[in-house]
ChimeraX commands (.cxc) that place a marker at each C-alpha (Angstrom):
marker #1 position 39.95,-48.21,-5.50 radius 0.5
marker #1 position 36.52,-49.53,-5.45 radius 0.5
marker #1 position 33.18,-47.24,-4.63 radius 0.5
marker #1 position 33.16,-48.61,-1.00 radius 0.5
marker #1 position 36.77,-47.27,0.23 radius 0.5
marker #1 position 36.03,-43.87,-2.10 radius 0.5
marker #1 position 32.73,-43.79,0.12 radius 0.5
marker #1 position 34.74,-44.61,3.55 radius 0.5
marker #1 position 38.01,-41.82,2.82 radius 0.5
marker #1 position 35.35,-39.49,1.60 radius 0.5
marker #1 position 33.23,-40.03,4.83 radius 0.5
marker #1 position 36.55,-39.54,6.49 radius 0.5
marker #1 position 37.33,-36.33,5.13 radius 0.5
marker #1 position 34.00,-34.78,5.47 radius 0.5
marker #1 position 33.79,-35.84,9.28 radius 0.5
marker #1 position 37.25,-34.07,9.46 radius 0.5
marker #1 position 35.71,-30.37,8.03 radius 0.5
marker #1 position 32.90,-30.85,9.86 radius 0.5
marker #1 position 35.08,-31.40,13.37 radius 0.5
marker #1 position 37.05,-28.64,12.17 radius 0.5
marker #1 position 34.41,-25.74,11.23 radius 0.5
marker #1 position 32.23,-26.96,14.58 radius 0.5
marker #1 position 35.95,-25.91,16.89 radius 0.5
marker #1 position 36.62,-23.09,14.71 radius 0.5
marker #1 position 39.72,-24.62,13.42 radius 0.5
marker #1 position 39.41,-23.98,9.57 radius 0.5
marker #1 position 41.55,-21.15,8.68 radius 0.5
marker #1 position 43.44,-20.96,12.22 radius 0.5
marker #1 position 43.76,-23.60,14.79 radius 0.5
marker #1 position 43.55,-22.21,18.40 radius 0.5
marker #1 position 47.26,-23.75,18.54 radius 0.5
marker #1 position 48.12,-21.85,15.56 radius 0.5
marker #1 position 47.26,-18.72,16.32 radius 0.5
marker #1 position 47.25,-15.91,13.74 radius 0.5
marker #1 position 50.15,-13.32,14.48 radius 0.5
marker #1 position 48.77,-9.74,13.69 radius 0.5
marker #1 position 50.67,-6.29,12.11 radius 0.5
marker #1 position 53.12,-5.78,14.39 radius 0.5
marker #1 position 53.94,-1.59,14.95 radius 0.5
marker #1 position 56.95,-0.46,16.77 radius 0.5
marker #1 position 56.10,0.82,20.12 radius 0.5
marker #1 position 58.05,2.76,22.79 radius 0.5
marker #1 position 57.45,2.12,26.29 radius 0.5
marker #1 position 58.99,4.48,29.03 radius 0.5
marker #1 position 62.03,4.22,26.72 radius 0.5
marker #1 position 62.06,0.58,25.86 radius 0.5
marker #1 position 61.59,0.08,22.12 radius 0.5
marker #1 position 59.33,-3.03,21.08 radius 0.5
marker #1 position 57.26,-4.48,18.38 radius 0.5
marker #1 position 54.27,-5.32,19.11 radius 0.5
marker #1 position 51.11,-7.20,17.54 radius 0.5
marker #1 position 48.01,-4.65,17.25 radius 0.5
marker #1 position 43.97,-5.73,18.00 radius 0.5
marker #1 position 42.45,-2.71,15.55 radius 0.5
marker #1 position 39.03,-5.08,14.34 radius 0.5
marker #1 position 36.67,-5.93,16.70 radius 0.5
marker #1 position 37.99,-9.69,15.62 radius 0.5
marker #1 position 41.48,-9.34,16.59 radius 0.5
marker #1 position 40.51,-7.52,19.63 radius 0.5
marker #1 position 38.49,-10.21,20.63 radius 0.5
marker #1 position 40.91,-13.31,19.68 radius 0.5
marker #1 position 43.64,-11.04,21.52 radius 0.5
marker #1 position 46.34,-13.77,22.57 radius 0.5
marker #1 position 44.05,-16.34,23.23 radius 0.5
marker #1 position 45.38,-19.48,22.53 radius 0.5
marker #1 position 48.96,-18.98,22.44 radius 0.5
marker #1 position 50.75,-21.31,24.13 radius 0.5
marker #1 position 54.29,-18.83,24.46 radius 0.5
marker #1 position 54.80,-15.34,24.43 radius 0.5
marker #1 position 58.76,-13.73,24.05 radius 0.5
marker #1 position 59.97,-11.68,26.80 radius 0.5
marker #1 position 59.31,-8.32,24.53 radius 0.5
marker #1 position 56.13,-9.50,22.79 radius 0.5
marker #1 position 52.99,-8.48,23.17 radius 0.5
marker #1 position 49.59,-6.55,21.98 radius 0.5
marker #1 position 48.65,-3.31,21.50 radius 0.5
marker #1 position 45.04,-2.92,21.73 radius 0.5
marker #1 position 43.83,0.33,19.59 radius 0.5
marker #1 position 40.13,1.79,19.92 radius 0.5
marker #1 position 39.07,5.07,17.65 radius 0.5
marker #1 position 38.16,6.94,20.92 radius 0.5
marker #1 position 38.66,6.32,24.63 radius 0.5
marker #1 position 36.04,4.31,26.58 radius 0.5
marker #1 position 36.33,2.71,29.45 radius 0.5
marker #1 position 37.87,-1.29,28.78 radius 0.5
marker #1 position 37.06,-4.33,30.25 radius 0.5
marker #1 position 39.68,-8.15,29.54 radius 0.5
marker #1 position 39.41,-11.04,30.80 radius 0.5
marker #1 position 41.55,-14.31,30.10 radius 0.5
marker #1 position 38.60,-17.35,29.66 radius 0.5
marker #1 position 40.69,-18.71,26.52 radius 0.5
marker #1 position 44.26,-17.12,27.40 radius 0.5
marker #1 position 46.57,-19.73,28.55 radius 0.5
marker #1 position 49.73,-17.44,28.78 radius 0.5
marker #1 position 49.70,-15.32,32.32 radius 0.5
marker #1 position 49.67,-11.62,31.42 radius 0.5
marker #1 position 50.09,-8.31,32.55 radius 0.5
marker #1 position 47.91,-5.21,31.02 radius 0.5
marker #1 position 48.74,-1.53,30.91 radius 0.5
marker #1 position 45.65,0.69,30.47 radius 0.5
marker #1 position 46.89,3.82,28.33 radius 0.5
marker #1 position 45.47,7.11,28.08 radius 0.5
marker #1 position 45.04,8.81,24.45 radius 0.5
marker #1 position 48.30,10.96,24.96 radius 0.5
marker #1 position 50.08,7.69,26.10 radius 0.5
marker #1 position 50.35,8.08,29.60 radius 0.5
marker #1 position 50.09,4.62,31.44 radius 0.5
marker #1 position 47.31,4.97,33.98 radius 0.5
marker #1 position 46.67,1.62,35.72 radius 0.5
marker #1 position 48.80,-1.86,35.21 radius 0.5
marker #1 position 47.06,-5.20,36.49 radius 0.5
marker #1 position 48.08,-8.89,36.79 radius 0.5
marker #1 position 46.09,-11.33,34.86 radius 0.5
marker #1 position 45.28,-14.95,35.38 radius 0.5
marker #1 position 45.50,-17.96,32.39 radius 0.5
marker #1 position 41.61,-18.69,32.03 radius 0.5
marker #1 position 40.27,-16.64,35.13 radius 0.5
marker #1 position 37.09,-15.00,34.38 radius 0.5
marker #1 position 37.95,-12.47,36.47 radius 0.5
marker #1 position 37.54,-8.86,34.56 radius 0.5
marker #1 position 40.33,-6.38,34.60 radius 0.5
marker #1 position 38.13,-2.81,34.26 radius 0.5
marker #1 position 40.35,0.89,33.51 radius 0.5
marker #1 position 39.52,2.99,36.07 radius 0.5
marker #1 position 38.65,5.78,33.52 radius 0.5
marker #1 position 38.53,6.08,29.91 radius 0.5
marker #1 position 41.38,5.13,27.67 radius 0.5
marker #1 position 42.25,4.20,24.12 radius 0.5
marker #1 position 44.71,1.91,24.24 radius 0.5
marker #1 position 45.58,-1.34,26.59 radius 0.5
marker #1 position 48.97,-3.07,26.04 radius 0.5
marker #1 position 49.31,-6.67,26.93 radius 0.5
marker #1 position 52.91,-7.97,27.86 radius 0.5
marker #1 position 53.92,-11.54,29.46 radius 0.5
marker #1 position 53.22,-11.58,32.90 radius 0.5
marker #1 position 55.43,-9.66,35.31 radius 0.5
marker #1 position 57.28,-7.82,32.10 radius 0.5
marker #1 position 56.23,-3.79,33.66 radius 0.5
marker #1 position 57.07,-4.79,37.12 radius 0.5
marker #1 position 61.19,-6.41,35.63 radius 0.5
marker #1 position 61.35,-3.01,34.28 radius 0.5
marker #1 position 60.07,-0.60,36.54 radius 0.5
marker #1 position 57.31,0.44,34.73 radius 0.5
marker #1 position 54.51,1.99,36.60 radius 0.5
marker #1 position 51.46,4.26,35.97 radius 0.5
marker #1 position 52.31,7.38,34.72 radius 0.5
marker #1 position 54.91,6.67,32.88 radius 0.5
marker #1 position 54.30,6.73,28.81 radius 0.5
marker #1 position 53.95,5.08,25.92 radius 0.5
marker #1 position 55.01,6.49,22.15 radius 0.5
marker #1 position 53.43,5.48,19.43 radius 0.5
marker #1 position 54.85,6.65,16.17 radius 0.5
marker #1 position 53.19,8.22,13.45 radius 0.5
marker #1 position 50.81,5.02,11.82 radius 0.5
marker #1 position 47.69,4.38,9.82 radius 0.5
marker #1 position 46.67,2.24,13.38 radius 0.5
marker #1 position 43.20,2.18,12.66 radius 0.5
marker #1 position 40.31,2.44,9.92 radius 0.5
marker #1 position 39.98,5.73,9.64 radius 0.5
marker #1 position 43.62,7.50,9.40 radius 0.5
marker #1 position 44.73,8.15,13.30 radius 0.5
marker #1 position 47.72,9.64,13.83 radius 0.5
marker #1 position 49.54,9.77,16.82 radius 0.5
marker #1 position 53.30,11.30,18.27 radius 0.5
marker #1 position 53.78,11.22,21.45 radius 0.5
marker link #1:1,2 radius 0.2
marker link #1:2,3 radius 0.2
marker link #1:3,4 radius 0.2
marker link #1:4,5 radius 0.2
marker link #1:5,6 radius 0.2
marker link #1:6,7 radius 0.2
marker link #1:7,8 radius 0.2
marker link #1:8,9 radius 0.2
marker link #1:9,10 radius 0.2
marker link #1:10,11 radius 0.2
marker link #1:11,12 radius 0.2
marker link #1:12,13 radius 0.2
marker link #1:13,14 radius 0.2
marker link #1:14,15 radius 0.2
marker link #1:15,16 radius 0.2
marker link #1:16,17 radius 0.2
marker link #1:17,18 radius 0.2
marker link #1:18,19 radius 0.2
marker link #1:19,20 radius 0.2
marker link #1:20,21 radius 0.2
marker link #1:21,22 radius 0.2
marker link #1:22,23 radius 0.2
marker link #1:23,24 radius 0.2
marker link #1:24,25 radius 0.2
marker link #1:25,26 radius 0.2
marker link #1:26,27 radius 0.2
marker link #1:27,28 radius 0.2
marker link #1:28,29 radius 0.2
marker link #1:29,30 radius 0.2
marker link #1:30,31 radius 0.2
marker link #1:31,32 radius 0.2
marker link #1:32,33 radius 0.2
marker link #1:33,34 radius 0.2
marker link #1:34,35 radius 0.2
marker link #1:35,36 radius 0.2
marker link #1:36,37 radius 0.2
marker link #1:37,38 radius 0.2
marker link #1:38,39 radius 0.2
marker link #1:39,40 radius 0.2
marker link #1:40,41 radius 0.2
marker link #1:41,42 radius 0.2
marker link #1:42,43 radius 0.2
marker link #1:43,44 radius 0.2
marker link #1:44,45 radius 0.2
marker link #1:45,46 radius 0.2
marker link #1:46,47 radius 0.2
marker link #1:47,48 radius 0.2
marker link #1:48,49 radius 0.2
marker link #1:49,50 radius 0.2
marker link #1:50,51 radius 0.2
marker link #1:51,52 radius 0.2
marker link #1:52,53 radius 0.2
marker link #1:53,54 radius 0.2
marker link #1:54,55 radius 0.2
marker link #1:55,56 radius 0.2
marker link #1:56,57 radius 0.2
marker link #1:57,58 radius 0.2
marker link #1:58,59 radius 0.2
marker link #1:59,60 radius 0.2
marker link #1:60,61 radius 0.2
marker link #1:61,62 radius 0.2
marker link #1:62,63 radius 0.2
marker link #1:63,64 radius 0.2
marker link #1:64,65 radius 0.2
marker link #1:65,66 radius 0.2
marker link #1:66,67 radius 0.2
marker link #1:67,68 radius 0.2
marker link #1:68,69 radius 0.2
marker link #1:69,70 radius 0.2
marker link #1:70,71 radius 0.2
marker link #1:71,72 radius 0.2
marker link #1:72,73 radius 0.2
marker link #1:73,74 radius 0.2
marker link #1:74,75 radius 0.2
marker link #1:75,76 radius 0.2
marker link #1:76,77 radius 0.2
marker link #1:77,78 radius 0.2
marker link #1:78,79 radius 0.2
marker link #1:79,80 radius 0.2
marker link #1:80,81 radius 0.2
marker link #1:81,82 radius 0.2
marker link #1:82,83 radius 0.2
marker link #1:83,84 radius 0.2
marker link #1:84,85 radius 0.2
marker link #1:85,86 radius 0.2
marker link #1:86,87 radius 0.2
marker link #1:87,88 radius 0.2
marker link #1:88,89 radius 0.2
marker link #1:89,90 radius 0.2
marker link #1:90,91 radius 0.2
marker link #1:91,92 radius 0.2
marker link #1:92,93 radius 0.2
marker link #1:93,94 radius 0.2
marker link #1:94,95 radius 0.2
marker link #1:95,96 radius 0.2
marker link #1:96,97 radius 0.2
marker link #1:97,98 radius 0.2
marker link #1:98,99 radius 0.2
marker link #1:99,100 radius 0.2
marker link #1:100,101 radius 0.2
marker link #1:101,102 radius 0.2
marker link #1:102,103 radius 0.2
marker link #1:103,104 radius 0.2
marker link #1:104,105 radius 0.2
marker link #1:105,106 radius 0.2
marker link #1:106,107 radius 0.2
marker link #1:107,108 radius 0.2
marker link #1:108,109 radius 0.2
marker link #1:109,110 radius 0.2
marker link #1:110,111 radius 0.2
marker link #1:111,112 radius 0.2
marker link #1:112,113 radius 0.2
marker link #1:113,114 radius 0.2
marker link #1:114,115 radius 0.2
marker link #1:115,116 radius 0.2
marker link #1:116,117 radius 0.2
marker link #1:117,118 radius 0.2
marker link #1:118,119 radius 0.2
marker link #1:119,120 radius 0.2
marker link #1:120,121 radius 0.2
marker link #1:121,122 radius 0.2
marker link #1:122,123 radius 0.2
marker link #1:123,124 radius 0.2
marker link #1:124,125 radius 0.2
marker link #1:125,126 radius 0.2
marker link #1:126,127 radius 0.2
marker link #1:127,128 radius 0.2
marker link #1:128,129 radius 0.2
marker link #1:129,130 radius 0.2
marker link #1:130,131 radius 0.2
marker link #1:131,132 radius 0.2
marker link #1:132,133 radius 0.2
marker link #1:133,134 radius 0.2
marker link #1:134,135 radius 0.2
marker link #1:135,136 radius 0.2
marker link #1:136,137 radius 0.2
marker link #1:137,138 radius 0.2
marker link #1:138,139 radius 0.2
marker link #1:139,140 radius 0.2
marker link #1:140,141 radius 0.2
marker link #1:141,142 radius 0.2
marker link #1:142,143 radius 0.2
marker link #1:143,144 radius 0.2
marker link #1:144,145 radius 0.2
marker link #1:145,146 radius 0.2
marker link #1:146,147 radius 0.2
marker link #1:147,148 radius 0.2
marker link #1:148,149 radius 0.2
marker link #1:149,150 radius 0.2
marker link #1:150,151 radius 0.2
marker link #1:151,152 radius 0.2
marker link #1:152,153 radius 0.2
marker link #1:153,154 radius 0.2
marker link #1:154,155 radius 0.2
marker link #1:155,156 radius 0.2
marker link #1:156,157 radius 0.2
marker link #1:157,158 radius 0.2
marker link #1:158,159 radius 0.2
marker link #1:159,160 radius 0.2
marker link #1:160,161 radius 0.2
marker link #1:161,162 radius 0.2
marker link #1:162,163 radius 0.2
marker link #1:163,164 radius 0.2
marker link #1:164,165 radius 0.2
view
């Protein structure tokens, strides 16, 4: 190979990176979204595994991107103490539904969400957890507010939390 092709391919390769670091592809492509620690949940008596947002990185990446979600997949959103949340679904291309739940698991507001609608989805009060499930997934089961949502003994977040409900 002479110096001028080694040049060119070289070129090539270093326009790729740079394409790739400037989209915020290196390490995960939005296509190829990075699965999280799943944790078995229970929700009003439906056992599931579900994905968990603990960093302020995963909470914010969420399930953006994703171009499927299962009928029993989803994300568990965990925050050290209860606060009032706020989601919206700018990069999200999967429609959602979102279960706001209290620190002793009781599920006190469940909302709709659009695929890239900047609308925001606020809990009416303060909670610790939100659980995101495909789109219409609460409502097929006759889930509503009120009802709960176990989560089993786990090292969930940076500092130890343990919770039984």
């Amino acid at each position: 190979m002479d110096v001028g092709k080694e040049q060119k391919y070289f070129l090539i390769v270093l326009f790729i990176c740079v394409w790739l670091i400037y989209n915020g592809c290196l390490g995960t492509c939005p296509g190829e979204a990075k699965r999280n620690k799943v944790l078995p949940i229970s929700v009003a008596g439906i056992e599931l595994e579900v994905e968990v947002a603990i960093t302020p990185e995963e909470q914010i990446l969420g399930l953006m991107y994703r171009d499927t979600l299962g009928d029993n997949e989803g994300m568990l959103f965990v925050f050290p103490k209860e606060k009032q949340l706020s989601f919206w679904m700018k990069d999200t291309r999967i429609p959602l539904s979102i279960a706001f739940i209290k620190a002793d698991g009781r599920i006190i507001q469940i909302e709709s969400m659009r695929p890239y609608s900047l609308d925001t989805h606020v809990s009416r009060e303060k909670v610790s957890y939100a659980l995101e499930m495909k789109s219409g997934w609460f409502k097929a089961r006759n889930i509503k507010e009120g009802d709960t949502v176990k989560i089993p003994r786990a090292n969930i977040g940076r500092e130890e939390t343990r919770v039984e409900r």
